[in-house]
Every structure is written in structure tokens, then in C-alpha cells.
N, C-alpha and C positions, 0 to 999 in steps of 0.2 A: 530744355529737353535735350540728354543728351545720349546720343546712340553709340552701338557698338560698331564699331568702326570694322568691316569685312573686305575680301577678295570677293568681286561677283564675276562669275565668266571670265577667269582669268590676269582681271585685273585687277590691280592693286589701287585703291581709295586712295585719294590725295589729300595731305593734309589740311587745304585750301577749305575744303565744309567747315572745319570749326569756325573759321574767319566769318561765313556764311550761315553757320547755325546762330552765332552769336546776332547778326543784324536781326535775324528774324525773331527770336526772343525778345531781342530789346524793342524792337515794333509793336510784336506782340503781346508784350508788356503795359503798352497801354491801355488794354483793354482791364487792366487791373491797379493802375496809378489812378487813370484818369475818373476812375466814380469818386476817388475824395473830395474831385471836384463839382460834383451833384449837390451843391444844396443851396436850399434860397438864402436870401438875404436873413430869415429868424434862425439859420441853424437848421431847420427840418427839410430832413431828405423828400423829395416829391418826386422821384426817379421811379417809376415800376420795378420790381424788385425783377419779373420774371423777362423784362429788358436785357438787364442787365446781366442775367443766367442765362438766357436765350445767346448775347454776344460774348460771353464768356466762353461758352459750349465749342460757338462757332470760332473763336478766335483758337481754343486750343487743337480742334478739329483742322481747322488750316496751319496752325505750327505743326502738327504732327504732316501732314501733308508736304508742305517745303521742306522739313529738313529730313523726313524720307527719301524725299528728291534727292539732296544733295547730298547725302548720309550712304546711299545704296545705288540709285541708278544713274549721276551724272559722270560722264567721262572728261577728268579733266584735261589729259593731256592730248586727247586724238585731235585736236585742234589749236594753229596756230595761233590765233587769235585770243583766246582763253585770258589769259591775264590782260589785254586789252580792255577785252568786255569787263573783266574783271574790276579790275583797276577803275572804270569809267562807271562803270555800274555804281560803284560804294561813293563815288563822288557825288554821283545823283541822289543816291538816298540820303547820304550824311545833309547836301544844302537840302531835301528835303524835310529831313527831319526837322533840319534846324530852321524853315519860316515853318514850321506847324507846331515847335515849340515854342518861337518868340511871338505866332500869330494869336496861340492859347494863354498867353501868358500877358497878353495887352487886353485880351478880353476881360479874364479874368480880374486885376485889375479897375480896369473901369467899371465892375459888379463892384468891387471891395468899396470902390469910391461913394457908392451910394447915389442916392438923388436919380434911380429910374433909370431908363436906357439913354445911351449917348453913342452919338458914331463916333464909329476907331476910327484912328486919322498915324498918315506915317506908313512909310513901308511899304507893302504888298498892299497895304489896306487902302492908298490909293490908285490900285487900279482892280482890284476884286475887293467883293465884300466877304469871301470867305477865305482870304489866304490859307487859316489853317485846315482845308478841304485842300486846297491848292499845292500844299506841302505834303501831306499823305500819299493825294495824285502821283506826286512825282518823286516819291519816297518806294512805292513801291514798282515803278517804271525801274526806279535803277534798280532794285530787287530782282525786275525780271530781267535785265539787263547781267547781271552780278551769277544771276542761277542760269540764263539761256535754257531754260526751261519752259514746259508746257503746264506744267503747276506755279510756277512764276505768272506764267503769263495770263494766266486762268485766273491769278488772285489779282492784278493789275486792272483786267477787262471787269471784275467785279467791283474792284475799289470805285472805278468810275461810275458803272451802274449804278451805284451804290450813293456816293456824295456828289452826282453833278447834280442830281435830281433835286436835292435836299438845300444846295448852294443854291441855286434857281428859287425855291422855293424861301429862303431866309432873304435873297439878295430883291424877292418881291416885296416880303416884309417889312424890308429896310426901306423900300420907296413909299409905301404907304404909308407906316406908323412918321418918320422925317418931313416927305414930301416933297416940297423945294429945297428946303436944308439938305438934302441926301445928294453927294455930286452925281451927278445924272450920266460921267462918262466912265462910270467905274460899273466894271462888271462884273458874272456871278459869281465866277470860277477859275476862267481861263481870258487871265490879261488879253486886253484890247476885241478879242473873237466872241466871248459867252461868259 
């Protein structure tokens, strides 16, 4: 999504939003990569169609959201710190990114492999059982970190809302369906604490 770049009150946009329009697209891009990965094991999709319209909606409702933010109302220079945050912010999303694309990509994977459900082993995966929850988490931390925004920080506090509940909930299914086989000191979400 890309906007027309304005003076509001005086001030003059800094070029720094494009840098910050592009992470949120490419976040926000998952909501539209990641359904090719929806299907069983025969080839047929079993995904709710109106799911996946429903986060589609929302996912572009919140890109329009973020880079309104950063497009129109952030100020980037009235603050020293600005390319600190900056700088530290994109650091956090990019290793976020990247466990919630190596954590999706070991799942998937051990799906291709056949022969039923198997616990992920390796990496993040032994000390949460949803790393790729765990990378999103902290993918949009550095987001709100990167925009020092209250639409940042609004889409972060939802992230969490959002997949601790669900990490919790898979990270019980993993103890049941395993049992003793399921290491018992790996947790749902957030290394060593839940």
C-alpha cells in the first residue's frame, strides 16, 4: 500500500516511512502467502473460506492503519532517539521474522514427511512449542518499537491477545496427543516463563 507522501502542520514527511511501510506490507503479506499453506495431507483445502476473508479484511484494515501512522501523523525528527528506536526496532522484527519463518517451515515439513503428527525438535522448538507464534510476537514488538506509535503498539498488544491464547492451547495438545514423549520443560510461548 503506498500513500502520498504530504506536509501536515508544517512539517515535512521523512523519507524513513517507506523503510516502515515496506516491513508492514511484508508482515502483512502473510495473511496472503500463508493460506497456500492450508491443505491436508489429500490436497483438499479444509480452511473455512469466510476465515480466511474475515483475516484478510482485518489484516488489510490494520496495514491501512500502520502506514497511515507512519505515512501522515509520525514526526520523525522532533526526537533524538528516532533512528535508535529505529534501527533496534527493524532488528527485532527482521530475527522475528526470521524464527516464525524457519519455525513454519520445520512444521511444514514434518506435514510433507507423512506418517501422522511428530514433535518438532531443534531451535526455538526446544524451549516453546509454538516458536512460530513466538516470532510474530516479537516481530511486531520491533514494529511498535520501529513506528513508536500508538497504532504500533495497539497492533503488538493484539498480536499477543491474539496467539498466546492459541500457543497455550496447541502447547496442551502437544502434551496430551505425545504424553511422556512431549519434553515436559518446553513451554507455550514465551521461553522458560509460559
Amino acid at each position: 500500500m503506498v500513500t502520498q507522501r504530504r506536509h501536515l502542520s508544517g512539517r515535512a514527511h521523512c523519507w524513513k516511512s517507506s523503510f516502515a511501510d515496506s516491513g508492514d506490507i511484508i508482515g502483512n503479506g502473510q495473511c496472503i502467502l500463508v493460506p497456500g499453506h492450508w491443505k491436508t495431507n489429500n490436497g483438499s483445502s479444509d480452511f473455512p473460506l469466510i476465515v480466511a476473508l474475515l483475516a484478510f479484511v482485518f489484516n488489510l484494515l490494520n496495514a491501512y492503519v500502520q502506514v497511515r501512522w507512519v505515512s501522515h501523523y509520525a514526526d520523525c525528527y522532533s526526537n533524538d532517539w528516532f533512528w535508535f528506536r529505529y534501527a533496534s526496532g527493524l532488528a527485532v522484527f527482521v530475527g522475528g521474522m526470521a524464527a516464525n519463518v524457519w519455525a513454519d517451515r520445520v512444521l511444514l515439513g514434518l506435514k510433507r514427511e507423512g506418517g501422522g503428527y511428530k514433535v518438532p525438535r531443534g531451535g526455538l522448538f526446544e524451549y516453546v512449542s509454538c516458536p512460530n507464534y513466538l516470532g510474530e510476537i516479537v516481530e511486531w514488538l520491533g514494529w511498535a518499537l520501529m513506528t513508536w506509535s500508538w497504532a504500533g503498539l495497539g497492533f503488538f498488544l493484539y498480536t499477543i491477545a491474539n496467539l498466546v491464547p492459541r500457543a497455550r492451547f496447541n502447547h496442551e495438545w502437544y502434551l496430551k496427543k505425545f504424553g511422556e514423549d512431549y519434553p515436559r520443560k518446553r513451554k507455550a510461548v514465551i521461553p522458560f516463563l509460559y
